[in-house]
The first five atom37 places (N, CA, C, CB, O) and aatype in JSON, in Angstrom:
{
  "aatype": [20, 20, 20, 20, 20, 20, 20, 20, 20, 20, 20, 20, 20, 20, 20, 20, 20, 20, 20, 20, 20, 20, 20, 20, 20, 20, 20, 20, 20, 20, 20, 20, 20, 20, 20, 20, 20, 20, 20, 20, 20, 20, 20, 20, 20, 20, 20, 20, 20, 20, 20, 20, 20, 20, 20, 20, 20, 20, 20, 20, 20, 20, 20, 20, 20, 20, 20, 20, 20, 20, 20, 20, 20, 20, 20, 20, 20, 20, 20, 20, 20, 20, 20, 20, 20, 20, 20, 20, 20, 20, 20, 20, 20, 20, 20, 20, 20, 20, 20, 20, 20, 20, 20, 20, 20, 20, 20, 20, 20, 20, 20, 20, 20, 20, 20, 20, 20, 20, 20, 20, 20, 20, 20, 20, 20, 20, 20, 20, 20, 20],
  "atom_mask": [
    [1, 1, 1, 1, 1],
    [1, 1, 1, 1, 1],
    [1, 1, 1, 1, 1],
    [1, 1, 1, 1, 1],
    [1, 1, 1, 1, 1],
    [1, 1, 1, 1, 1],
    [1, 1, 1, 1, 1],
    [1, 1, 1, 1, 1],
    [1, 1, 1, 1, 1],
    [1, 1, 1, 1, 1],
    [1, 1, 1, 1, 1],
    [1, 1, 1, 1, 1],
    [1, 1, 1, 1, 1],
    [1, 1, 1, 1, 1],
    [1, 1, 1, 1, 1],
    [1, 1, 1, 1, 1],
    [1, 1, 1, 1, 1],
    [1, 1, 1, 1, 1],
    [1, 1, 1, 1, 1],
    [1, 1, 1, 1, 1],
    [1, 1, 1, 1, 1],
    [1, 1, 1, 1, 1],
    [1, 1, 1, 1, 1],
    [1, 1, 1, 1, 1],
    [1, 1, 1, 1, 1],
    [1, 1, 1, 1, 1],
    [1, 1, 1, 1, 1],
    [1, 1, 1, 1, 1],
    [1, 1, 1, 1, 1],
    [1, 1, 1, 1, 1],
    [1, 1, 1, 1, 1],
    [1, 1, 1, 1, 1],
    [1, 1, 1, 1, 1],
    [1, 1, 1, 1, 1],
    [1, 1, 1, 1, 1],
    [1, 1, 1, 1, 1],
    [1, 1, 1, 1, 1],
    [1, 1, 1, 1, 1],
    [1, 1, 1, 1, 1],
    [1, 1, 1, 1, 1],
    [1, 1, 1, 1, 1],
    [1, 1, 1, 1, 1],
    [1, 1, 1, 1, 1],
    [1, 1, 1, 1, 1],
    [1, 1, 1, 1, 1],
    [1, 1, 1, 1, 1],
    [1, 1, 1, 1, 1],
    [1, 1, 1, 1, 1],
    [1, 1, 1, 1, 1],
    [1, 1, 1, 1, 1],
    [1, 1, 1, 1, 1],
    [1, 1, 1, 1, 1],
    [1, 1, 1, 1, 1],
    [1, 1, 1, 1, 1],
    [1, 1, 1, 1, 1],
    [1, 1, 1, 1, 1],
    [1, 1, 1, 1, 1],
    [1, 1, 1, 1, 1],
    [1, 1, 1, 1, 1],
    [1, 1, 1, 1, 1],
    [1, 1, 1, 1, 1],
    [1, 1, 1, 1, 1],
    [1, 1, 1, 1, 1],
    [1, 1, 1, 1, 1],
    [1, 1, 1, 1, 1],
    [1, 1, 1, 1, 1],
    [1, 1, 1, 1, 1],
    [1, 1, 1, 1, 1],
    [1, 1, 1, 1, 1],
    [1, 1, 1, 1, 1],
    [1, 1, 1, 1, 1],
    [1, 1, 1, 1, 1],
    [1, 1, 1, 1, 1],
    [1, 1, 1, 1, 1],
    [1, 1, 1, 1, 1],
    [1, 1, 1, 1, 1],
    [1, 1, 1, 1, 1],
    [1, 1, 1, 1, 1],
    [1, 1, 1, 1, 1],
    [1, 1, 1, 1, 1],
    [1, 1, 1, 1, 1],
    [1, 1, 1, 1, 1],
    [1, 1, 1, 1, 1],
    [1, 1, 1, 1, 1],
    [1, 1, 1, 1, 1],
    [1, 1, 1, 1, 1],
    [1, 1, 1, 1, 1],
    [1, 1, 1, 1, 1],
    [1, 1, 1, 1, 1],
    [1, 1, 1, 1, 1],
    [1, 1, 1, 1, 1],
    [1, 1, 1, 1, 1],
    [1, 1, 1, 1, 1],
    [1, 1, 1, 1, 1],
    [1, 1, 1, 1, 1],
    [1, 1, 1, 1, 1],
    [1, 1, 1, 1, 1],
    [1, 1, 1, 1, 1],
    [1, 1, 1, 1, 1],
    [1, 1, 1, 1, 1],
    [1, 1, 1, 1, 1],
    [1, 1, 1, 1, 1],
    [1, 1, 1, 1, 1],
    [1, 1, 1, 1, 1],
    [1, 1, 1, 1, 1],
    [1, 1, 1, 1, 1],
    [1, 1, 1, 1, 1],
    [1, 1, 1, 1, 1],
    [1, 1, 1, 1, 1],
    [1, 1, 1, 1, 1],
    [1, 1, 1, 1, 1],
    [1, 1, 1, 1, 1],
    [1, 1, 1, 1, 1],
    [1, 1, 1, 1, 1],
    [1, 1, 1, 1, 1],
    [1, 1, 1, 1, 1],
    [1, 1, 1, 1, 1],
    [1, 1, 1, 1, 1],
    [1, 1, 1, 1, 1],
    [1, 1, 1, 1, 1],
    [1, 1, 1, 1, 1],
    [1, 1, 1, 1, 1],
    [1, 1, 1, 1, 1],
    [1, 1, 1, 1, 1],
    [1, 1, 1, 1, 1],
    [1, 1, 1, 1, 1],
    [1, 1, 1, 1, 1],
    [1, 1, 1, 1, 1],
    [1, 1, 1, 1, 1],
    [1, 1, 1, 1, 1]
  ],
  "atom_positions": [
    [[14.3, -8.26, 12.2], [12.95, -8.73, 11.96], [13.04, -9.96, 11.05], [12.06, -7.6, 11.32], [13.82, -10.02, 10.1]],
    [[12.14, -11.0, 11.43], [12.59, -12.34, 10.49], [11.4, -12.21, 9.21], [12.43, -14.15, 11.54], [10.48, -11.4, 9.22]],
    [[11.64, -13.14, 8.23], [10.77, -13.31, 7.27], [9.64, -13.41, 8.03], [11.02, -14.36, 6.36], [9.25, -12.3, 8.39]],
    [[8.77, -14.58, 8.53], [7.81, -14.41, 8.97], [6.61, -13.22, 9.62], [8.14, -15.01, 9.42], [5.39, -13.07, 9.55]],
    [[7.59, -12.64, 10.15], [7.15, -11.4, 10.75], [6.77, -10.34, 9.47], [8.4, -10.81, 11.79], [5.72, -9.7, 9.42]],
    [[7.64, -10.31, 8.64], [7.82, -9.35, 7.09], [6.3, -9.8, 6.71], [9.38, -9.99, 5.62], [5.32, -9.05, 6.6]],
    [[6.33, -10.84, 6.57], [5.3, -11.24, 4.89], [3.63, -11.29, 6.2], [5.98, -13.85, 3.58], [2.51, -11.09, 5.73]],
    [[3.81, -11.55, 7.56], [2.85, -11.4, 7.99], [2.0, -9.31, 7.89], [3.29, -12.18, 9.38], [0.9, -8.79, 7.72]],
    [[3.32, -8.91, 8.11], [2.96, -7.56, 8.02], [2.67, -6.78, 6.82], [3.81, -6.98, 8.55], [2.12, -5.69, 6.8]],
    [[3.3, -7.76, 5.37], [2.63, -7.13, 4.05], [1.17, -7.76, 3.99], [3.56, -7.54, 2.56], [0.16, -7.07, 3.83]],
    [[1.18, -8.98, 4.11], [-0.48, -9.64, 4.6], [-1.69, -8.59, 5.0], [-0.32, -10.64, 6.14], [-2.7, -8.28, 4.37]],
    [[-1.26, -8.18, 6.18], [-2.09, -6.75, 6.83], [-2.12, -5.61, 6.23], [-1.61, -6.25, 8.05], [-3.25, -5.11, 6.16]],
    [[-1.42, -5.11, 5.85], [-1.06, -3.96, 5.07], [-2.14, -4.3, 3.96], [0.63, -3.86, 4.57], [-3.33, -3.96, 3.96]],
    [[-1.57, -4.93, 3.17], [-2.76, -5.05, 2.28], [-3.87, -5.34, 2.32], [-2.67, -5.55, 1.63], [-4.59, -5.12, 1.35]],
    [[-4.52, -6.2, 3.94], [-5.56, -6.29, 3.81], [-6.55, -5.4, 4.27], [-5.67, -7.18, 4.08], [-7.78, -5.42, 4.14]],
    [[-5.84, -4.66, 4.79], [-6.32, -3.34, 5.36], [-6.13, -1.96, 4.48], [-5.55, -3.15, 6.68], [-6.25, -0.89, 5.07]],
    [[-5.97, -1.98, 3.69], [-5.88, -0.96, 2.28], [-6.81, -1.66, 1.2], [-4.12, -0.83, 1.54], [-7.22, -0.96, 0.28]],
    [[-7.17, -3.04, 1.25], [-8.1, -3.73, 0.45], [-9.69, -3.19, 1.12], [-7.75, -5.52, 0.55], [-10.53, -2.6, 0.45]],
    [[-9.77, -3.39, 1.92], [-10.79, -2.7, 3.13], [-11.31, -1.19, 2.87], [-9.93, -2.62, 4.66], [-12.49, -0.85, 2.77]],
    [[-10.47, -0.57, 2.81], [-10.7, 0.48, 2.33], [-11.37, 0.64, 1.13], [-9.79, 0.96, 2.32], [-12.46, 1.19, 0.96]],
    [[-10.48, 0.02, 0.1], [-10.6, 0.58, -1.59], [-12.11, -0.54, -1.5], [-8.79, 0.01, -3.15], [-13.01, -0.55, -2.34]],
    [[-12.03, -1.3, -0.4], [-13.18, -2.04, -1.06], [-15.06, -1.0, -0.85], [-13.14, -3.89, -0.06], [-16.22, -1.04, -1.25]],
    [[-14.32, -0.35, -0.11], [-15.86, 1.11, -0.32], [-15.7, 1.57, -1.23], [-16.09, 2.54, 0.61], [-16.62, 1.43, -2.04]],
    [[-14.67, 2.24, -1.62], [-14.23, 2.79, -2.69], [-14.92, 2.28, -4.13], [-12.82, 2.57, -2.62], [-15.61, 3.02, -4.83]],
    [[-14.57, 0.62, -4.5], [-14.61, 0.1, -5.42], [-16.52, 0.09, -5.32], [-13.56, -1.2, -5.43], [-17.18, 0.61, -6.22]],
    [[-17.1, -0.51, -4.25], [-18.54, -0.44, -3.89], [-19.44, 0.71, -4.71], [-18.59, -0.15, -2.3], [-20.41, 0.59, -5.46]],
    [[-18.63, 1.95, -4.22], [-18.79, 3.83, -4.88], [-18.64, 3.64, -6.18], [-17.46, 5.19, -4.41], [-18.59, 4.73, -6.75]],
    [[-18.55, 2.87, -6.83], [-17.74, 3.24, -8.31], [-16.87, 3.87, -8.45], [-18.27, 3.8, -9.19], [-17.15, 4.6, -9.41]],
    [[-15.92, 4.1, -8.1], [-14.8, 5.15, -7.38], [-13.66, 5.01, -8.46], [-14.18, 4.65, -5.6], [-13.54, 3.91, -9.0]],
    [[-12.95, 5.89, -8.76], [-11.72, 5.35, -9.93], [-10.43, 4.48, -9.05], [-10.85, 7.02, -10.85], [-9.4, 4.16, -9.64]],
    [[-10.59, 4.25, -8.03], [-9.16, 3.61, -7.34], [-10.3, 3.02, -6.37], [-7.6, 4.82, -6.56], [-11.23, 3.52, -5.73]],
    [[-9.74, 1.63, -6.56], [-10.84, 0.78, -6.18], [-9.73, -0.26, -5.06], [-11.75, -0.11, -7.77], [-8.54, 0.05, -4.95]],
    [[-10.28, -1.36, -4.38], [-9.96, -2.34, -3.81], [-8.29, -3.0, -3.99], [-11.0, -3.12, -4.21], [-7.43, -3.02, -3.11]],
    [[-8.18, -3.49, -5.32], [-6.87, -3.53, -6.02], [-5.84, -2.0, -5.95], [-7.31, -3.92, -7.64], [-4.61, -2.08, -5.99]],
    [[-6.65, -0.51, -5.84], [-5.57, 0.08, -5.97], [-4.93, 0.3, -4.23], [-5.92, 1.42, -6.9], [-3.78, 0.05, -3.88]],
    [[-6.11, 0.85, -3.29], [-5.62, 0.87, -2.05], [-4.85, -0.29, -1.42], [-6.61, 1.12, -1.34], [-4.06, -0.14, -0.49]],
    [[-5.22, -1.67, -2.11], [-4.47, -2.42, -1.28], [-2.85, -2.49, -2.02], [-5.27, -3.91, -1.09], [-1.96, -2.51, -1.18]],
    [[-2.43, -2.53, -3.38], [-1.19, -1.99, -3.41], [-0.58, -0.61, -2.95], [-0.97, -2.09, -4.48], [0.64, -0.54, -2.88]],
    [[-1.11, 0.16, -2.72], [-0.79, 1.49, -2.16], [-0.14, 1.08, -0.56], [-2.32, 2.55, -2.13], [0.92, 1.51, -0.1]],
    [[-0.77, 0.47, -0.14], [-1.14, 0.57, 1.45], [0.34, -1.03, 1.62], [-3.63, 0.08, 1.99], [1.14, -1.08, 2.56]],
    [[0.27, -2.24, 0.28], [1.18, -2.97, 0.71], [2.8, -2.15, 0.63], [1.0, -4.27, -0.13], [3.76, -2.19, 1.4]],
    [[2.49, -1.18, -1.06], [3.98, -0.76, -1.07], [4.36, 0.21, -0.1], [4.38, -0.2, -2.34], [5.57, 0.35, 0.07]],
    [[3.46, 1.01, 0.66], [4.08, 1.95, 1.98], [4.1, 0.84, 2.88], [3.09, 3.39, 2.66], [4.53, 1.4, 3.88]],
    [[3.87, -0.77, 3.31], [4.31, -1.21, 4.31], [5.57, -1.51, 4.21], [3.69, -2.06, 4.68], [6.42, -1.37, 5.09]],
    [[5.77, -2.12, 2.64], [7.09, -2.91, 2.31], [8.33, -1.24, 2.08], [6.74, -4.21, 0.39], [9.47, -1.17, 2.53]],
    [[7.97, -0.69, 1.69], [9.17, 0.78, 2.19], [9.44, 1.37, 3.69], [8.58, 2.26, 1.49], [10.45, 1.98, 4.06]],
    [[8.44, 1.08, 4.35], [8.56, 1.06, 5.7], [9.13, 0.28, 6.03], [7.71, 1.04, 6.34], [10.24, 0.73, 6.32]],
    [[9.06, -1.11, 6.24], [10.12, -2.57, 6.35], [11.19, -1.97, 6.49], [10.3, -3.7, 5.07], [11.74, -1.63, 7.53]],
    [[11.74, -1.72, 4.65], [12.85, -1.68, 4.12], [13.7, -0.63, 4.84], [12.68, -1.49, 2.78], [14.75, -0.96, 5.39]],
    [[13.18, 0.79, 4.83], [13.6, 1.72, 5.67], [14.04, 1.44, 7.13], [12.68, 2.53, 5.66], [14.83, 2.28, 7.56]],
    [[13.73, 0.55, 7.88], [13.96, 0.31, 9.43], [14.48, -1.23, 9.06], [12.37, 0.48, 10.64], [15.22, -1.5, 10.01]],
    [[14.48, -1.98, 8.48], [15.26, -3.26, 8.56], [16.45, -3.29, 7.59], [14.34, -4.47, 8.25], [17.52, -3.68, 8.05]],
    [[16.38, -2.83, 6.0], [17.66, -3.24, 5.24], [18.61, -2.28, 5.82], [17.59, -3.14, 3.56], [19.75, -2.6, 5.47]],
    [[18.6, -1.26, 6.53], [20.2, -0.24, 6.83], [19.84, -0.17, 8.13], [20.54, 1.58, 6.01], [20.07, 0.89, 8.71]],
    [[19.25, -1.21, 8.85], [19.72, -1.1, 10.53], [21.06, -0.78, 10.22], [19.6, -2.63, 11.65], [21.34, 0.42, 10.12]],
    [[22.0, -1.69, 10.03], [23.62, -1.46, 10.43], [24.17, -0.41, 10.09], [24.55, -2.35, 9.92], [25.39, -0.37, 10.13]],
    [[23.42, 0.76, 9.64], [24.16, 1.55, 9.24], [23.68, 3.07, 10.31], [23.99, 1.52, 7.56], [24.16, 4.19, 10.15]],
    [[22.5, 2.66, 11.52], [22.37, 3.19, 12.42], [23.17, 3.71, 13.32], [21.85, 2.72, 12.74], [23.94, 2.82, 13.7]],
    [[23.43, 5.04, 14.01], [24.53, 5.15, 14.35], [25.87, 5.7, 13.84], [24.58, 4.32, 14.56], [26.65, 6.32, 14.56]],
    [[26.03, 5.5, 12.9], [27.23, 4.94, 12.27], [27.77, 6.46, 11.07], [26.66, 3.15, 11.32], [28.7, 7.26, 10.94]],
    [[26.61, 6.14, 10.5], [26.19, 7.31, 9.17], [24.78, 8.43, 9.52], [25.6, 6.2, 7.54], [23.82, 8.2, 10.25]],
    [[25.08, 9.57, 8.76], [23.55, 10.3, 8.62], [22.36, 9.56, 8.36], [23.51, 11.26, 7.51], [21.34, 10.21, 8.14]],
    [[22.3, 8.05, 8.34], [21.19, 7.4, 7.97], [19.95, 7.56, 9.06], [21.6, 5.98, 7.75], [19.94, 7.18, 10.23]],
    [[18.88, 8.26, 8.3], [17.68, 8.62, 8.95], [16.88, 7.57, 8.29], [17.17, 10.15, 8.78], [17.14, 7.31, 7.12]],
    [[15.77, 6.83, 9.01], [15.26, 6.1, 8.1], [13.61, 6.77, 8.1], [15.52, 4.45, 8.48], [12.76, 6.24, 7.38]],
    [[13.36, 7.65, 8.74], [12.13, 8.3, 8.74], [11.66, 9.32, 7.6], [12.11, 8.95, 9.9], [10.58, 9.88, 7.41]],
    [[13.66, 9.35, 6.48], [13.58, 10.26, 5.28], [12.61, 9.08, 3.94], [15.58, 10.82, 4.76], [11.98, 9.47, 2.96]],
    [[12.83, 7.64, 4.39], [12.12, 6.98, 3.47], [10.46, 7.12, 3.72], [12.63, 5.52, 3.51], [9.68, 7.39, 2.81]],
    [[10.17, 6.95, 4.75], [8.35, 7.11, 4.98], [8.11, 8.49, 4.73], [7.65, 6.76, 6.71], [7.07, 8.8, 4.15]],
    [[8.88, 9.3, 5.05], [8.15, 10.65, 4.57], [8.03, 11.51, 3.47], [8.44, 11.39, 5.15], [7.37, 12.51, 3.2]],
    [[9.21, 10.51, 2.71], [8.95, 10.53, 0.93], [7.59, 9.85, 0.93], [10.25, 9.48, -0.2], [6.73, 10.58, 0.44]],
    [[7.05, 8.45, 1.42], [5.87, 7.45, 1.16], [5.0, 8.75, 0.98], [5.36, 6.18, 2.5], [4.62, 8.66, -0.18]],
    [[4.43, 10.02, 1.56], [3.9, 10.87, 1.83], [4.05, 11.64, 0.27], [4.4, 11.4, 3.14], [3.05, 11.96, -0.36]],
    [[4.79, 11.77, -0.01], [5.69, 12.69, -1.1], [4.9, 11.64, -2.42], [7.99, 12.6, -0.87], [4.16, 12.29, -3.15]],
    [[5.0, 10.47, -2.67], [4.49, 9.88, -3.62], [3.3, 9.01, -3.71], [5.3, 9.38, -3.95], [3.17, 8.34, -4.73]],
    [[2.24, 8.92, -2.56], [1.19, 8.56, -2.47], [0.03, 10.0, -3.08], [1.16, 8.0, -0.96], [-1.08, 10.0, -3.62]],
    [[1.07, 11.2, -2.61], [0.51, 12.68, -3.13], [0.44, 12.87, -4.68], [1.51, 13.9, -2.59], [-0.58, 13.05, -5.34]],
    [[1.64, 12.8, -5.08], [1.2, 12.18, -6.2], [0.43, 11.52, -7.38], [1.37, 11.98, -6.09], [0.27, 11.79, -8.57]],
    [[-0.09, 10.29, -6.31], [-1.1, 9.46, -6.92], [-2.21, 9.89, -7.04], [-1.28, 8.42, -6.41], [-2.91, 9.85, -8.04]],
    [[-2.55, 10.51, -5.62], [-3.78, 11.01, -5.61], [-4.32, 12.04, -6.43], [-3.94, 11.33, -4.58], [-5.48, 12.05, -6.85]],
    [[-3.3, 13.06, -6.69], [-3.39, 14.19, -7.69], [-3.93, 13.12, -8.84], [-1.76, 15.16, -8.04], [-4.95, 13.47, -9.42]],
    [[-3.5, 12.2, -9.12], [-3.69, 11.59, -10.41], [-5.51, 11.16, -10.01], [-2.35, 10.08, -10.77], [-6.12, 10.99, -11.06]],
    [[-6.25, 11.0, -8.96], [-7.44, 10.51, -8.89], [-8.58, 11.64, -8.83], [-7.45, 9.61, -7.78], [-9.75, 11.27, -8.74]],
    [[-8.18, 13.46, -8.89], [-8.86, 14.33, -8.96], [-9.27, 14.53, -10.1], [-8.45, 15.16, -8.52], [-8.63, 14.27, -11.12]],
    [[-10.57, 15.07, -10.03], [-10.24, 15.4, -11.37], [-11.34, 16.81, -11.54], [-10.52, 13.94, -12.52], [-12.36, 16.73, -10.87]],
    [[-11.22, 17.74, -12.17], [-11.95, 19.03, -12.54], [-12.6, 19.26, -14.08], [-10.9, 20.16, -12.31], [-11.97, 19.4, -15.13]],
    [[-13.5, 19.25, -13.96], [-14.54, 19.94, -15.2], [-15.62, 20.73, -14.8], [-15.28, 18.89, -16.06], [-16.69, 20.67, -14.18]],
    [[-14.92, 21.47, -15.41], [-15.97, 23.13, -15.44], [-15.74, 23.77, -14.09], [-18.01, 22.91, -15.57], [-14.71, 24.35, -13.77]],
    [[-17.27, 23.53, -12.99], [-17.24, 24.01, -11.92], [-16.85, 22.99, -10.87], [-18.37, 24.61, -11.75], [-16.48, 23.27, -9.73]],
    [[-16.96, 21.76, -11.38], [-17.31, 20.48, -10.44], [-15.37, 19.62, -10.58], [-19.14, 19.17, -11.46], [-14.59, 19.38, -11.51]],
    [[-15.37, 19.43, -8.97], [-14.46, 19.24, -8.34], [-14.69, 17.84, -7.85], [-14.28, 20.23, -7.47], [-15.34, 17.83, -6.8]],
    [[-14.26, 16.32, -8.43], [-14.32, 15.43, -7.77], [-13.07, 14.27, -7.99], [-15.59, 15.07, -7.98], [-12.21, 14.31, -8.87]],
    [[-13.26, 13.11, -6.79], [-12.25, 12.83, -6.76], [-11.12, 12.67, -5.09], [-12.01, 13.72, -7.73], [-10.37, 11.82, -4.6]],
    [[-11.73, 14.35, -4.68], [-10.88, 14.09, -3.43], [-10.66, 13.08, -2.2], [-11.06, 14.92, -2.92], [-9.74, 12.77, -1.44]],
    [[-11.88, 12.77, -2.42], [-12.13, 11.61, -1.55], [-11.44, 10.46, -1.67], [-13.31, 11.24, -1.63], [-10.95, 9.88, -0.7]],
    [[-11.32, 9.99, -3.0], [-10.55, 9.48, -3.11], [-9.09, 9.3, -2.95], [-10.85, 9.46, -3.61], [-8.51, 8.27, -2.63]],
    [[-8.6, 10.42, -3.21], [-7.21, 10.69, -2.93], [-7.24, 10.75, -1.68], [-6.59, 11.83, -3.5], [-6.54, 9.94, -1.07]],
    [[-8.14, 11.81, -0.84], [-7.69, 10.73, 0.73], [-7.59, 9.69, 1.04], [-8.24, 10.68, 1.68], [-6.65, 9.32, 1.74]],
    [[-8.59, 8.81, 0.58], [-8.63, 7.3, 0.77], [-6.63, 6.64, 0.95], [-9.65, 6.57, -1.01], [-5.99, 6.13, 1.88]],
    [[-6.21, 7.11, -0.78], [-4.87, 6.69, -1.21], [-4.17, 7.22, 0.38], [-4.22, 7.58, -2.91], [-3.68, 6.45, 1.21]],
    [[-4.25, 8.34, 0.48], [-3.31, 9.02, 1.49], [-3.25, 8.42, 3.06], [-3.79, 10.56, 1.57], [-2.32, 8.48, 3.87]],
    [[-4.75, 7.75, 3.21], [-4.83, 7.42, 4.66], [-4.5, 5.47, 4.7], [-6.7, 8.01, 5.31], [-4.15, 4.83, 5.69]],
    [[-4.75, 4.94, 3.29], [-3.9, 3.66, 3.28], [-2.52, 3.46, 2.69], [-4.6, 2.76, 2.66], [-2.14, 2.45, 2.11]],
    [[-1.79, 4.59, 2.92], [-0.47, 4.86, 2.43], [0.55, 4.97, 3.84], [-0.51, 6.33, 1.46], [1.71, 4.67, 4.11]],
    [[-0.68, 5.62, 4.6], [-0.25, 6.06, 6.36], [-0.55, 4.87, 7.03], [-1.25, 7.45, 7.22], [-0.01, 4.63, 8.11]],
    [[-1.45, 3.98, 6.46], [-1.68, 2.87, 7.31], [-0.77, 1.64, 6.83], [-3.22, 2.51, 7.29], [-0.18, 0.93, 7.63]],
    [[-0.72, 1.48, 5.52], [0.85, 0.63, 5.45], [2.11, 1.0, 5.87], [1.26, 0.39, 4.23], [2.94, 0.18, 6.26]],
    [[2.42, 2.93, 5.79], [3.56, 2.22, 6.56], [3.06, 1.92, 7.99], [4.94, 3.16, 6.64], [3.87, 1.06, 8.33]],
    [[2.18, 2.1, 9.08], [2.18, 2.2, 10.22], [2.13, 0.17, 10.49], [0.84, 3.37, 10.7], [2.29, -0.29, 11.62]],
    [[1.92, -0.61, 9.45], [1.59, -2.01, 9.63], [3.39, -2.27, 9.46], [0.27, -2.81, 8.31], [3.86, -3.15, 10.18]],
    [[4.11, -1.71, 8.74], [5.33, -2.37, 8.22], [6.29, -1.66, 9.35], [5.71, -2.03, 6.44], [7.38, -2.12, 9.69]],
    [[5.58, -0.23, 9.96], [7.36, 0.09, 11.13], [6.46, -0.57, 12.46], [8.16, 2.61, 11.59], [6.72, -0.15, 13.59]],
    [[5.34, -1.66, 12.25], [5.22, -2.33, 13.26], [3.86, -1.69, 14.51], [6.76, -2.35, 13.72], [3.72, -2.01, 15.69]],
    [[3.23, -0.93, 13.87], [1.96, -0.36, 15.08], [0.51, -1.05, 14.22], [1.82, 2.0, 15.24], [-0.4, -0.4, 13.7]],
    [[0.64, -2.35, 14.27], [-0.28, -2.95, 13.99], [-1.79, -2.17, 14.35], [0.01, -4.15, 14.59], [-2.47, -1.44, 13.64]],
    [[-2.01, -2.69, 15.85], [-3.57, -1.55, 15.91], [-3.54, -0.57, 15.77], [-4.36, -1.31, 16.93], [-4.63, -0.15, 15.39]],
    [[-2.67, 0.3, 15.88], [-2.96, 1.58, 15.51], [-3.43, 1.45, 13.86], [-1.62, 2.55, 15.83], [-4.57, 1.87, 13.69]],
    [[-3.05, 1.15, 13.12], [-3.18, 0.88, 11.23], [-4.7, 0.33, 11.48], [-1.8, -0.68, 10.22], [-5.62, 0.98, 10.98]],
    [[-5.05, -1.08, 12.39], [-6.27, -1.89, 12.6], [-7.11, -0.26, 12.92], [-6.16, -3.35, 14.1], [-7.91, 0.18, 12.09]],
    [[-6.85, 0.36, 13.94], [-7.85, 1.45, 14.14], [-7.88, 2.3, 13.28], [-7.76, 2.11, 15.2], [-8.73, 2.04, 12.43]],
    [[-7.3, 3.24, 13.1], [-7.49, 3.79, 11.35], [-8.05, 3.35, 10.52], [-6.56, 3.87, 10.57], [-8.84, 4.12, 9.98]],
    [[-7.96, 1.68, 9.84], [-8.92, 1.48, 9.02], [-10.19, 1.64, 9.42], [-8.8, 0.45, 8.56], [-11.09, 2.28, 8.89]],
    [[-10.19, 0.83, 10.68], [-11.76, 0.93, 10.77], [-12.51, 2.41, 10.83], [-12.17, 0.17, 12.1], [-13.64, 2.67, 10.41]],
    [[-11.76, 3.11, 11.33], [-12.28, 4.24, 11.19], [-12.68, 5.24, 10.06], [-11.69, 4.64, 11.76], [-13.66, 5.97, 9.91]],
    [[-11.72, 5.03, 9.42], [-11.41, 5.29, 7.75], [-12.87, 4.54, 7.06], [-9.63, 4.31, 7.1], [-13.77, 5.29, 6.66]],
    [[-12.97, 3.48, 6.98], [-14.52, 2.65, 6.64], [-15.15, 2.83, 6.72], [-15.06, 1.89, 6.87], [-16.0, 2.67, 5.85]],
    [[-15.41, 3.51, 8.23], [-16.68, 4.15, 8.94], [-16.93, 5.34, 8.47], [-16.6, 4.33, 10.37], [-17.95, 5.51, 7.81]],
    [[-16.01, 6.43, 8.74], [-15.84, 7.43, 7.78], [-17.18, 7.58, 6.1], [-14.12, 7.0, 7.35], [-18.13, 8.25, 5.7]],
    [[-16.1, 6.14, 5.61], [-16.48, 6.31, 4.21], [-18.02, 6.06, 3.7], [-15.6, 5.41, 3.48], [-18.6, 6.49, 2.7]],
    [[-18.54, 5.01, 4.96], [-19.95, 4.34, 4.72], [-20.81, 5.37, 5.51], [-20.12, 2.64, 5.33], [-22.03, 5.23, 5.59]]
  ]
}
């Protein structure tokens, strides 16, 4: 995959995780515009990395590169735990953390290269949210 192709696909990634957080941010939401769209660029750019820096080692070695995106899963979970939050009886927040979770799935899906599919998800995800 050449540079061009790379930095076009962190471009998307983020602008399509910006898209998102930008309802989010609209909501008064604690993870806003700025957070989905780094969420959504760093699962494109680990996706990249996972299928382009150890091509050569395809084949060759136990190298799975589907063990890096499905950690992305493992630490976007994470985050989101960090956007719940509980007092007393009242439970809020989750929404948000889906938000994180579904532009975490849509960067990597921009960076291992299923452009519309990520384009359809957001929009749907938007629609969803409004």
């Amino acid at each position: 995959m050449n540079e061009i192709t790379i930095l076009i696909r962190l471009l998307v990634a983020a602008g399509l995780g910006a898209i998102v957080g930008y309802e989010r941010e609209r909501a008064h939401k604690i993870a806003g515009l700025r957070t989905h769209a780094l969420v959504s660029l760093g699962a494109a750019l680990f996706a990249i990395i996972s299928t382009g820096a150890f091509s050569e080692f395809l084949g060759k070695t136990n190298y799975d590169p589907s063990r890096v995106v499905s950690n992305i899963v493992v630490g976007i979970g994470f985050i989101g735990a960090g956007a719940i939050f509980k007092q007393e009886k009242i439970v809020t927040g989750t929404t948000t953390a889906a938000t994180l979770w579904i532009v975490g799935a849509i960067g990597a899906a921009v960076g291992l290269g299923m452009i519309f599919s990520a384009i359809f998800a957001a929009a749907i995800s938007y629609t969803i949210l409004i």
